[in-house]
C-alpha positions in Angstrom: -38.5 11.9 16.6 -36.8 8.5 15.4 -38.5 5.3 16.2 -37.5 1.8 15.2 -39.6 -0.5 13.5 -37.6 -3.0 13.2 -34.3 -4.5 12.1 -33.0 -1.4 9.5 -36.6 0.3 9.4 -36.9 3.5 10.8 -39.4 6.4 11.4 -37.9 10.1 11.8 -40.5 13.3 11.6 -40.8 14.9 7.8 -37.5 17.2 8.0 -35.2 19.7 5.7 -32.6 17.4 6.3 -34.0 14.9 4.6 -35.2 16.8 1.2 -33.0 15.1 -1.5 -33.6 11.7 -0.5 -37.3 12.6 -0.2 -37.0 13.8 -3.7 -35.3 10.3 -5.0 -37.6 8.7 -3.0 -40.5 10.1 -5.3 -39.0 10.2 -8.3 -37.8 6.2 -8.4 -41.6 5.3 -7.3 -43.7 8.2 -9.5 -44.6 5.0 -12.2 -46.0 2.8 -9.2 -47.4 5.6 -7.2 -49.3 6.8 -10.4 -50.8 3.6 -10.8 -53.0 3.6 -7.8 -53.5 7.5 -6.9 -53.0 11.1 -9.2 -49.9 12.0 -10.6 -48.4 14.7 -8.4 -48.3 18.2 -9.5 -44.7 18.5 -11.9 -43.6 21.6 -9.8 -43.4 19.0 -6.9 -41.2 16.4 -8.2 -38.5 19.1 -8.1 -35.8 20.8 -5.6 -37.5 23.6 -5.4 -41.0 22.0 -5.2 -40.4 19.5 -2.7 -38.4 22.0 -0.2 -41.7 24.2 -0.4 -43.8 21.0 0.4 -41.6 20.3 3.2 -42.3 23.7 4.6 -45.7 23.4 4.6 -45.6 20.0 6.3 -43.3 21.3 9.2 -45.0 24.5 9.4 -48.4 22.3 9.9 -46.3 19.8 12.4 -45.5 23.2 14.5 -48.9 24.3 14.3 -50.0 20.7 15.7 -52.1 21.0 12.3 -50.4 17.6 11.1 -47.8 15.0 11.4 -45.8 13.9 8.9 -42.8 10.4 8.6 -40.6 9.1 6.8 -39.8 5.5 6.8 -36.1 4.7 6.4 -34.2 1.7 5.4 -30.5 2.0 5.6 -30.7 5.3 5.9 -32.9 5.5 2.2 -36.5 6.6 2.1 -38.8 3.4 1.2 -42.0 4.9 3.2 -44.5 7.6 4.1 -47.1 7.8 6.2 -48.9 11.4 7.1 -51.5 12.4 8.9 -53.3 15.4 8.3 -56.4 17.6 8.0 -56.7 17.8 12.0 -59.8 19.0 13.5 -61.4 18.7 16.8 -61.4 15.0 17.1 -60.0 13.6 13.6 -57.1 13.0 11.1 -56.6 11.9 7.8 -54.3 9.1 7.2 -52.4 8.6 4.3 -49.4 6.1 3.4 -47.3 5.2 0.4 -44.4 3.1 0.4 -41.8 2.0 -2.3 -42.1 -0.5 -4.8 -39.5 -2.7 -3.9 -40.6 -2.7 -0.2 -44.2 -3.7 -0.8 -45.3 -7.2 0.6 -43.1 -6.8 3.3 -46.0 -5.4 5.7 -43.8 -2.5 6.8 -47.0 -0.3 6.3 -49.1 -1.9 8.5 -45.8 -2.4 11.4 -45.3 1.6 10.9 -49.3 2.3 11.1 -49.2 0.4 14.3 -46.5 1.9 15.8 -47.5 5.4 15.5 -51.8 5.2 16.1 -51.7 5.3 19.2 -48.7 7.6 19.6 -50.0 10.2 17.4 -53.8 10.2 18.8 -52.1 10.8 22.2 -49.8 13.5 21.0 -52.3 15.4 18.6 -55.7 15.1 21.1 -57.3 12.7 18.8 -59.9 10.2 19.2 -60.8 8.9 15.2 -58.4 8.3 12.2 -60.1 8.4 9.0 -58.6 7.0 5.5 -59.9 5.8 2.3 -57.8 4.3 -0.3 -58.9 3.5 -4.2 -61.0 0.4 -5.0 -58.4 -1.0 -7.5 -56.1 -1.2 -4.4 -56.5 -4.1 -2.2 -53.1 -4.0 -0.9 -53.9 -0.7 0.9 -56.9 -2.3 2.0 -55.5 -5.3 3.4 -52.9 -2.5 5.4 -55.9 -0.5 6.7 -57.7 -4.0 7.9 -55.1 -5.2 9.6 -54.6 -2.2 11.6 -57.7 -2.4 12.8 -59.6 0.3 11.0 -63.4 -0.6 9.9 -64.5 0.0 6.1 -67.3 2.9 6.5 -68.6 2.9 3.4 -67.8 3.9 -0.4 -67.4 7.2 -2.0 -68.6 6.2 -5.9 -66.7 8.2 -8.6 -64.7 10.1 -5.7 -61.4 10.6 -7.7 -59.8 10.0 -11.6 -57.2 8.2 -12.1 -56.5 8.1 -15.9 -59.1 9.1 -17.4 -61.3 7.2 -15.2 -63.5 7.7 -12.5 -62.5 5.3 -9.1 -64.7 4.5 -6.3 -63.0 4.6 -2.7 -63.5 3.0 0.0 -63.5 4.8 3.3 -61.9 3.5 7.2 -62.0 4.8 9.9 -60.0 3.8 13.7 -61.9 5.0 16.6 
């Protein structure tokens, strides 16, 4: 699947294809990534590790377990959104994008684009995501895509060295 956003932004289903510049694309943003969720295992950021993460994603895509995009500019990943841990009725949303890309709300245009699409195509009535406190950006994404703070998981997750409350969405 390839979808355009807009102008030079893209959506195309996780893929083998696209390992090395999946790879790039989370090596250039581990600093800002790290500063709002938990380092990534060190096995990952590698060729090795992030073909074996790939597999997993697909093989969850083809078990309809999952769905998993990236987000293209000029034909460079700046974007990810997944959705995962499918049951009966739910997923999990989660979404990073690239440093130099934030502010531009791409991640609420590709969240938009694809909710409806991907509670169609995976039999899915609720989206759930919670994002870290000390991230308002993320917050202001989820909000204007229409999800509805649930609550607050207190001490939920460390982020160096300290404990984070996060603060959970869900789109019915």
């Amino acid at each position: 699947m390839c979808q355009i956003i807009e102008q030079n932004i893209l959506l195309k289903l996780v893929s083998f294809q696209n390992k090395d510049i999946l790879l790039d694309f989370e090596l250039d943003n581990k600093k800002w990534f790290e500063q709002f969720v938990p380092a990534r295992n060190a096995s990952y950021l590698t060729p090795n590790g992030i073909n074996e993460a790939i597999k997993v994603l697909v093989d969850e895509m083809t078990a309809g377990e999952g769905a998993y995009y990236l987000v293209f500019a000029d034909d460079k990943v700046i974007g990810r959104i997944n959705f995962s841990r499918i049951n009966i009725n739910s997923a999990e949303l989660g979404f990073r994008i690239a440093k130099n890309f934030t502010g531009n709300n791409i991640a609420a245009k590709m969240i938009k684009q694809l909710l409806p699409k991907v509670k169609e195509s995976l039999e899915i009535t609720v989206v759930i995501a919670q994002t870290s406190c000390n991230n308002p950006a993320s917050i202001r994404t989820l909000e204007k895509c229409g999800f509805q703070e649930t609550g607050i998981k207190k001490a939920a997750v460390k982020l160096h060295g300290e404990s984070l409350d996060l603060v959970q969405f869900e789109h019915g």
